[in-house]
C-alpha positions in Angstrom: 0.0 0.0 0.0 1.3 3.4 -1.1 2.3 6.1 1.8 1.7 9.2 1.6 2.9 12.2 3.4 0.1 13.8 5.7 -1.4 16.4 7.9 -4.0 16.7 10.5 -5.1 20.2 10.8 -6.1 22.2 13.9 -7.4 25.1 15.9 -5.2 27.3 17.3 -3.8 26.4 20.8 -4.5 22.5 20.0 -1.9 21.5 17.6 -0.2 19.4 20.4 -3.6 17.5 21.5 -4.0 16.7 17.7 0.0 15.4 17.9 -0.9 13.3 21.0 -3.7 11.6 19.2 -1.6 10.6 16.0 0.9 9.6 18.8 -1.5 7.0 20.9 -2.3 5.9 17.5 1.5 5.0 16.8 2.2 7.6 14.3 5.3 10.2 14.5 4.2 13.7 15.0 6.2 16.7 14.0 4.0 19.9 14.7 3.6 23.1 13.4 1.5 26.1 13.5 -2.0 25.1 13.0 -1.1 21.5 11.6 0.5 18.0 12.9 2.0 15.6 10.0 2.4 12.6 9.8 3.1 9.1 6.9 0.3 6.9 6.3 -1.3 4.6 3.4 -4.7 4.6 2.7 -5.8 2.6 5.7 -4.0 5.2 7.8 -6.0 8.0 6.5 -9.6 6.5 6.6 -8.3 5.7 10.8 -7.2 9.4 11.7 -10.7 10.2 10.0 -12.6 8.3 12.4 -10.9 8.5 14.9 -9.2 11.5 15.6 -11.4 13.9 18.2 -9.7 17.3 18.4 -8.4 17.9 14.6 -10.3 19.7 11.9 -9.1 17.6 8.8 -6.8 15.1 7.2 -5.0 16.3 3.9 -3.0 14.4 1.5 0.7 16.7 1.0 0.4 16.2 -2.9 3.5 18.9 -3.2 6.0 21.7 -1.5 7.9 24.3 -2.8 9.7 27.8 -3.0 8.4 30.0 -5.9 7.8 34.2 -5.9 6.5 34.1 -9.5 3.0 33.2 -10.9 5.0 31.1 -13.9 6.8 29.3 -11.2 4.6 28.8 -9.6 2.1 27.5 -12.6 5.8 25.3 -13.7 6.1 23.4 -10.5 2.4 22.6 -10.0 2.1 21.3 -13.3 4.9 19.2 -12.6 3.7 17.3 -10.3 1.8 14.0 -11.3 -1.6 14.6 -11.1 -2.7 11.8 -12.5 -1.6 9.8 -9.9 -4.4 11.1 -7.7 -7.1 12.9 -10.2 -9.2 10.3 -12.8 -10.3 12.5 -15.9 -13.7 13.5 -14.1 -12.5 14.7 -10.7 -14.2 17.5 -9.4 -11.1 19.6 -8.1 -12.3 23.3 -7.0 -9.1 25.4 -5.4 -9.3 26.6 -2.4 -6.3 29.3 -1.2 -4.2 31.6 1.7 -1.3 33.4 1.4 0.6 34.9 4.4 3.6 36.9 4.0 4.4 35.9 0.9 5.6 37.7 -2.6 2.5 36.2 -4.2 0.0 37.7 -2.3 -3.3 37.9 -4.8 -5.2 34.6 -3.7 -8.1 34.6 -6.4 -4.7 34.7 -9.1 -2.7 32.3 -7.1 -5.9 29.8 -6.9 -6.3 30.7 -10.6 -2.9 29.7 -11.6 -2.9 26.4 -9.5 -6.3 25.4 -11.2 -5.2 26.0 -15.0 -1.8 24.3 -14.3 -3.7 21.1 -12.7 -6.1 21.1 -15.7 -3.4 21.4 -18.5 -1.4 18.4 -16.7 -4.6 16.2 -16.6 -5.8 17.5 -20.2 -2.1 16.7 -21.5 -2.1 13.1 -19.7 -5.8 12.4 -20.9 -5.2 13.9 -24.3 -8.0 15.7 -24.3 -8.2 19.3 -26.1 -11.8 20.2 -24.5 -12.5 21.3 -20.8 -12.4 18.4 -18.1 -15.9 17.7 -17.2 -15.4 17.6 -13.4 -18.5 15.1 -13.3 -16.6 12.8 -10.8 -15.7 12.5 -7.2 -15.0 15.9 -5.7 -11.2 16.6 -4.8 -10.9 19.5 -2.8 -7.0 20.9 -3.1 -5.8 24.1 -1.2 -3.0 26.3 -1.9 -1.1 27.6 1.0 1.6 29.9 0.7 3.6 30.9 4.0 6.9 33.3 3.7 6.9 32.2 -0.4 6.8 28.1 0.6 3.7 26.6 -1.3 2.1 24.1 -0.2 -0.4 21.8 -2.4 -2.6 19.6 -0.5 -5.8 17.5 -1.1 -8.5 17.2 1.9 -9.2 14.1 2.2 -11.8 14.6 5.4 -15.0 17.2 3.0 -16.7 18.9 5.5 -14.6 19.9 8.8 -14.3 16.5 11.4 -16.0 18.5 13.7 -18.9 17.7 12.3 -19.7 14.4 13.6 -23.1 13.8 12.3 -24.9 13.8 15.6 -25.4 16.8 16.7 -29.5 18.0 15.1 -30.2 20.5 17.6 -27.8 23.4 18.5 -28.2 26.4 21.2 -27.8 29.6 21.1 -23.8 30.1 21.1 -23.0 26.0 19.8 -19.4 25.1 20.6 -17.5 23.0 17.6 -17.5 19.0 18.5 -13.8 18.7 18.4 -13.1 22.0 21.0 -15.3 20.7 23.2 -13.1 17.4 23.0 -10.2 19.4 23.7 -12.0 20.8 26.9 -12.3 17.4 28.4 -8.6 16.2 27.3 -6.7 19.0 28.7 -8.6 18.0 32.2 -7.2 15.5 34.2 -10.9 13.3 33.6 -10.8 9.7 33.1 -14.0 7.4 32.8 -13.7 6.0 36.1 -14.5 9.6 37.6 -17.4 12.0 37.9 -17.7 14.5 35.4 -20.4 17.8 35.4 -21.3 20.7 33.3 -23.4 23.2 35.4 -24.1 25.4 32.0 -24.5 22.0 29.3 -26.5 24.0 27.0 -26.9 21.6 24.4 -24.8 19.5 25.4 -21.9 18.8 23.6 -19.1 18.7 25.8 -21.0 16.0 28.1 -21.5 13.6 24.5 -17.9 14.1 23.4 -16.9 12.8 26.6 -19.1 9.9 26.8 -18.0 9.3 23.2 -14.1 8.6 24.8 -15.6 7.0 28.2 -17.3 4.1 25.6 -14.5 4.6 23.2 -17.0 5.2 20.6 -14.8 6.7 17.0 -16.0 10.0 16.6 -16.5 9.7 12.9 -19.0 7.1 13.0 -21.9 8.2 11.3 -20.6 10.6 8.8 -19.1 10.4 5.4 -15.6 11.6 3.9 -14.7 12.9 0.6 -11.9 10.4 0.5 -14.1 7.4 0.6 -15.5 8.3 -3.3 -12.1 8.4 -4.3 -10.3 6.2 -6.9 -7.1 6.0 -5.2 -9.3 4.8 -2.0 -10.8 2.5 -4.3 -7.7 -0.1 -5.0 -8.6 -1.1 -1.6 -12.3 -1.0 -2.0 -13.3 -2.4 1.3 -10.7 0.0 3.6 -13.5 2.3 4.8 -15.7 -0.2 5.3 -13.4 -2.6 7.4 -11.9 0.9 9.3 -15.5 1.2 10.1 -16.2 -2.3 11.5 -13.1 -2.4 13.6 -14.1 0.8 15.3 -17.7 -0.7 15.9 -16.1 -3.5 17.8 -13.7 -1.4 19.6 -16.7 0.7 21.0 -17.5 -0.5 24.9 -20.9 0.3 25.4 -21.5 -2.1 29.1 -18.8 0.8 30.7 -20.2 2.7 33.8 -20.1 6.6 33.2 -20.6 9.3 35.7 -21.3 11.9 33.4 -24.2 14.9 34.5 -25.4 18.0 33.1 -27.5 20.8 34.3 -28.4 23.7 32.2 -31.6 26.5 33.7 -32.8 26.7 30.0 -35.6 23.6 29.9 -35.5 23.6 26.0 -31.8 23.7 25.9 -32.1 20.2 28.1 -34.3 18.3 25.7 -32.4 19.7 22.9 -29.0 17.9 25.1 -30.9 14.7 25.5 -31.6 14.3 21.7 -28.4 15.2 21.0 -27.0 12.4 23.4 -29.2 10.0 22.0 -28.5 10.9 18.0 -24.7 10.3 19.6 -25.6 6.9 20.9 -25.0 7.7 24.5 -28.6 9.4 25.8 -28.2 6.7 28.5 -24.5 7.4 29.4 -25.4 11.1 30.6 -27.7 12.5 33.3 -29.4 15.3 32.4 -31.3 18.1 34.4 -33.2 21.4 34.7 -31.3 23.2 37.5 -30.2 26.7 38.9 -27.0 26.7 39.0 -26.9 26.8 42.9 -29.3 24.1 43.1 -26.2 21.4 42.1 -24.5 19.4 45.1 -22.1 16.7 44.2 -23.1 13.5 46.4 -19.2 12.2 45.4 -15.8 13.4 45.9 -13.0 14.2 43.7 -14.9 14.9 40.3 -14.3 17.1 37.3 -16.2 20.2 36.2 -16.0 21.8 33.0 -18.2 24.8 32.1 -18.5 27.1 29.3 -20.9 29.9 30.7 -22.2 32.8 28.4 -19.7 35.2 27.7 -20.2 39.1 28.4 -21.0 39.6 24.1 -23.3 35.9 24.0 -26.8 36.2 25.3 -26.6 37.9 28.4 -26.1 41.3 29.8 -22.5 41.8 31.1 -24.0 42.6 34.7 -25.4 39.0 34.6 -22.5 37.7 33.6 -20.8 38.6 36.3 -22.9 37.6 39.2 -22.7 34.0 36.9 -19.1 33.9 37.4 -19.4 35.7 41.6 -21.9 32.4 42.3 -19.7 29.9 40.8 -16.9 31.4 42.9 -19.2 31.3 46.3 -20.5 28.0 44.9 -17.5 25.7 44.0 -15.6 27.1 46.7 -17.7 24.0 48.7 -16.1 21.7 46.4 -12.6 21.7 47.9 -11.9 17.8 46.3 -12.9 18.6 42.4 -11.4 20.1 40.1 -13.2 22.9 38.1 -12.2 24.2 34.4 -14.4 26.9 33.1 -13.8 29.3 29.4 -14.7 32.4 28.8 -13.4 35.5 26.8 -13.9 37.6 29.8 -10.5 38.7 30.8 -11.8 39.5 34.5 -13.2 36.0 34.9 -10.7 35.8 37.5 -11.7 39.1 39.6 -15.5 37.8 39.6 -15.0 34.3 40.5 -12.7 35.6 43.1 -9.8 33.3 43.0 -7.1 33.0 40.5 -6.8 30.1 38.7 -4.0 27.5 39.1 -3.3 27.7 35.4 -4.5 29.4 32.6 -4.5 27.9 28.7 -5.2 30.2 25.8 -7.4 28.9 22.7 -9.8 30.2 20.3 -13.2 29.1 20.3 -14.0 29.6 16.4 -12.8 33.3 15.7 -13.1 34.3 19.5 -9.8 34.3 21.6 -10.9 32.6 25.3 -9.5 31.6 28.3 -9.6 28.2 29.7 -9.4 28.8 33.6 -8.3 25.8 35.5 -8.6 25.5 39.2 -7.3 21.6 40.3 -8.9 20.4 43.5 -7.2 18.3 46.2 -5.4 15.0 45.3 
C-alpha cells in the first residue's frame, strides 16, 4: 500500500492535542503552527478520519515548494503527477491563503494552480476540450507561507468537527472537536465523575461519553476520501476501518457523566443530542439553577463554558454567573473545576485565580480556559 505524506489540521492552541492523538495511534508527529503531519497509506488516513477527536481535517501533501513568481509557480504545479491522484472527471475546486508571501493575490494564485492542474490532466488524458469535473470531488488548497507553497488535497470534505450527531444546536453552539479538547486538557478519566453546570446543548458531556465508551468520533458521517479512486484499489478499507471501530466501541462501561443547564429547552435539545450520539443513556441530564447542584461524590471534574459578556446575556449577569460559581464551588474543595470564557476579568468575579490558565480560540473568538485543580 502506497504512503503518503500527511497532515492533520487544527485550531489554534490544540496543535499538540491533535500530535498526542496521531501519537496513541502510533504515528510520529512533527508539529507546526496550525497542523501536525504525519506518513500513512490509505488505511491510515480512513483511521485518523474516524478516529481523531480534536483535529479539523486530514490532507493528503500532494507537493511543496519555494516560488515568488506566478510562472513558477504555474511550472512546479504542473509538474507534479496529477494523474496519480485525479481520474479524468474529478471534481477539483481550489481553495487558497497566502501569508507573508511575494505572491500575495489569492483569487490569481488559486487561478494559476487550477489552469496548471487542468493542463497536466488534459495533457495526460489527451483531451483538447475542458475536463468535465463530473466525478468524485477533490478539494485541493493552496497555501503559501513566507513564499513556501504548499499543495494539499482534503481528504476529510466537511470539517471533522462535524460528527453527524449533533440535530439541535443552542444559542452560542461550541465545535465537537473544542469541546473534545476541553475534556482532554482535564485531568478526567472514565472512572470519575464528570459535570457541566451550564451543558447548553450539550456537547461537551457527549464528546466525553463518546471517549468513556471509546466510541470513533467519525461514526456516522461520510468523507470525501471514501469516493475516491485511489481509495478505491482497496475498495473495502473504509468499510473494514468502520467495522473495527464498531467493535472497539465498549458500550457495558459505567459513566458518571451529569449536566444541568436553567434553560428547559436547551435540556431536551441535550438529551436528543445524546441519543442521535448513541449515549442518551450514558449522561444525566437536568433542569437546574446553578446553585441548586450538590455533588453527592468526591473528587470529580467540572467543566463549564458559561455565556460570555458579548453571548446572550447582559454583562451585569455575567458577572454575578461567574461571583456564584466562585461562592458556589468554593464547597467543592476535592474537584477540580475548568471553566472558558473571553472575559478577561473571569478571574476578579469568580474571586480566586486560577491554578493555570491555557489560551485557545473558540471559532474566531480568543478565550481563556481557567483551571482551578482540587485536592489530590
Amino acid at each position: 500500500m502506497k504512503t503518503y505524506s500527511l497532515l492533520a489540521t487544527a485550531a489554534a492552541g490544540i496543535e499538540a492535542l491533535v500530535a498526542r492523538e496521531l501519537k496513541s495511534f502510533g504515528y510520529e508527529t512533527q508539529t507546526e503552527n496550525g497542523l501536525v503531519r504525519f506518513d500513512g497509506t490509505a488505511k491510515d488516513i480512513a483511521y485518523a478520519n474516524l478516529w481523531l477527536r480534536t483535529a479539523d481535517r486530514v490532507k493528503i501533501i500532494f507537493g511543496e515548494f519555494d516560488t515568488k513568481t506566478f510562472d513558477d509557480l504555474f511550472n512546479q504545479t504542473y509538474d507534479l503527477p496529477w494523474e496519480d491522484i485525479l481520474p479524468m472527471d474529478a471534481e477539483f475546486p481550489v481553495s487558497g491563503k497566502s501569508i507573508k508571501s511575494t505572491l500575495h493575490s489569492v483569487p490569481n494564485v488559486q487561478r494559476i494552480v487550477k489552469k496548471a492542474i487542468s493542463k497536466r490532466l488534459m495533457d495526460f488524458y489527451h483531451r483538447r476540450t475542458d475536463l468535465p469535473e463530473t466525478g468524485a470531488l477533490y478539494p485541493i488548497e493552496v497555501a503559501i507561507r513566507k513564499d513556501h507553497v504548499m499543495l494539499t488535497l482534503d481528504t476529510s470534505g466537511s470539517s471533522l468537527f462535524k460528527r453527524g450527531y449533533r440535530e439541535h444546536k443552542g444559542t452560542a453552539p461550541m465545535k465537537e472537536n473544542m469541546a473534545a479538547a476541553l475534556v482532554m486538557l482535564t485531568t478526567w478519566h472514565d472512572d470519575r465523575p464528570l459535570y457541566d453546570p451550564t451543558c447548553g446543548s450539550g456537547t461537551i458531556l457527549i464528546e466525553a461519553a463518546l471517549m468513556g465508551h471509546n466510541i470513533a468520533p467519525g461514526l456516522k458521517r461520510e468523507f470525501a476520501g471514501e469516493k475516491w479512486d485511489l481509495m478505491n484499489e482497496h475498495s473495502d478499507i473504509w468499510d473494514k476501518t468502520r467495522q473495527e471501530a464498531k467493535e472497539a466501541a465498549d458500550y457495558d462501561k459505567e459513566l458518571q457523566i451529569y449536566g444541568t443547564d436553567v434553560d428547559g429547552r436547551m435540556i431536551e435539545i441535550a438529551k436528543d443530542n445524546a441519543r442521535e450520539a448513541g449515549v442518551g443513556d450514558s449522561i444525566e441530564f437536568k433542569q437546574m439553577q446553578l446553585s441548586d447542584y450538590r455533588p453527592t461524590t468526591d473528587y470529580g471534574i467540572l467543566i463549564s463554558n458559561p455565556p460570555y459578556g458579548d453571548r446572550m446575556l447582559s454583562e451585569e449577569d455575567v458577572q454575578n454567573i461567574y461571583r456564584q460559581m466562585g461562592e458556589l464551588y468554593e464547597t467543592m474543595p476535592t474537584w477540580s473545576k475548568y471553566i472558558i470564557t473571553s472575559d478577561d476579568k473571569f478571574e476578579e468575579f469568580y474571586g480566586k485565580k486560577a491554578t493555570k490558565k491555557r489560551k485557545l480560540y473558540n471559532g474566531p473568538l480568543k478565550v481563556t480556559y481557567y483551571q482551578y485543580w482540587g485536592t489530590k
